[in-house]
C-alpha positions in Angstrom: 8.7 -0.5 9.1 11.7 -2.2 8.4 12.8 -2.8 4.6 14.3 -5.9 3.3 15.8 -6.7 0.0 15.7 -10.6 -1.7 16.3 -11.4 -5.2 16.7 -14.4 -7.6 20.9 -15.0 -7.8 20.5 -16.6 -11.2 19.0 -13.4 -12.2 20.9 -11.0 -10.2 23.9 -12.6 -12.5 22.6 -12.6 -15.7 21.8 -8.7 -15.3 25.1 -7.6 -14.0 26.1 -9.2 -17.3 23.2 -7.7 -19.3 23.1 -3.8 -17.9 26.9 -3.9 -15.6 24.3 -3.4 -12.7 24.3 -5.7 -9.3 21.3 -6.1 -7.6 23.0 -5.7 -4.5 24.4 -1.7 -5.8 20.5 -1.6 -7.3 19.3 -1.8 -3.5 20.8 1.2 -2.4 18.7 3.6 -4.7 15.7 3.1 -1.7 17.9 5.4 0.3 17.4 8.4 -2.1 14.5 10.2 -0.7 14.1 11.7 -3.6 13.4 8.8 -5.6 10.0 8.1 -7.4 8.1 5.3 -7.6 5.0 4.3 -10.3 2.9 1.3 -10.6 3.8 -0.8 -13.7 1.9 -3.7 -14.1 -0.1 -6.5 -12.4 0.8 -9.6 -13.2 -0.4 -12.9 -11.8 -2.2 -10.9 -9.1 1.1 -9.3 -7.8 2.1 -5.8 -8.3 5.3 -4.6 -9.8 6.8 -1.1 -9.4 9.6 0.9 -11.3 11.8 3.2 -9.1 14.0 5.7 -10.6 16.9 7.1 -7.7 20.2 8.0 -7.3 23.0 5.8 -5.6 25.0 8.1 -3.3 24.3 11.0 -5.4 26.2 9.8 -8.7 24.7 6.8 -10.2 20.9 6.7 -11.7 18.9 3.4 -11.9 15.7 2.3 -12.7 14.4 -0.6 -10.7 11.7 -3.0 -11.6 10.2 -4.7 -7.9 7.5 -6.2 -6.3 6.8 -4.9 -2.8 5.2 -6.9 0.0 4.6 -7.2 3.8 5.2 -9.8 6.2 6.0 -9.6 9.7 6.1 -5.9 10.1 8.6 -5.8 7.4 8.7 -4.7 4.0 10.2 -7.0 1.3 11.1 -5.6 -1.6 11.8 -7.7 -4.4 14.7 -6.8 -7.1 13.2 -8.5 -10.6 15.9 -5.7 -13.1 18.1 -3.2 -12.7 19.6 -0.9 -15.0 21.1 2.5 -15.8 18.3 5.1 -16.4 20.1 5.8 -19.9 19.3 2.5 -20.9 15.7 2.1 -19.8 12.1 3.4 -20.2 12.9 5.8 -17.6 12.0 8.5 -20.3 8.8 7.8 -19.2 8.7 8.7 -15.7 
């Protein structure tokens, strides 16, 4: 299945500001194959995820995402992105 990426730009901006993370770099941690994804929440009936990977080997993030299907694709969702030093990812 294919995997697609979409985001809010208002809110791709305000968290390259927030965490000096894009959205865009934040994508790229779905080609670790290493990477690990929980279940965080449900909210308003939809399903959000954390992902902790690596970018090419050197950078850490922790991504907060929705995931859904729609014509044999998968959409994935970008909602935050940040450095796993600066996040919850303690917890995973």
């Amino acid at each position: 299945m294919e995997l697609y990426f979409e985001w809010d730009e208002a809110k791709n901006q305000k968290n390259q500001k927030k965490h000096d993370v894009s959205f865009e770099t934040a994508s790229l941690i779905f080609d670790d194959p290493l990477r690990i994804s929980i279940q965080d929440r449900h909210t308003s009936g939809e399903e959000r995820w954390q992902t902790i990977g690596m970018v090419k080997g050197v950078l850490m993030l922790l991504v907060a995402h929705t995931i859904f299907d729609e014509d044999e694709c998968e959409i994935v969702r970008i909602i935050s992105a940040m450095g796993s030093h600066q996040s919850g990812a303690k917890s995973i």
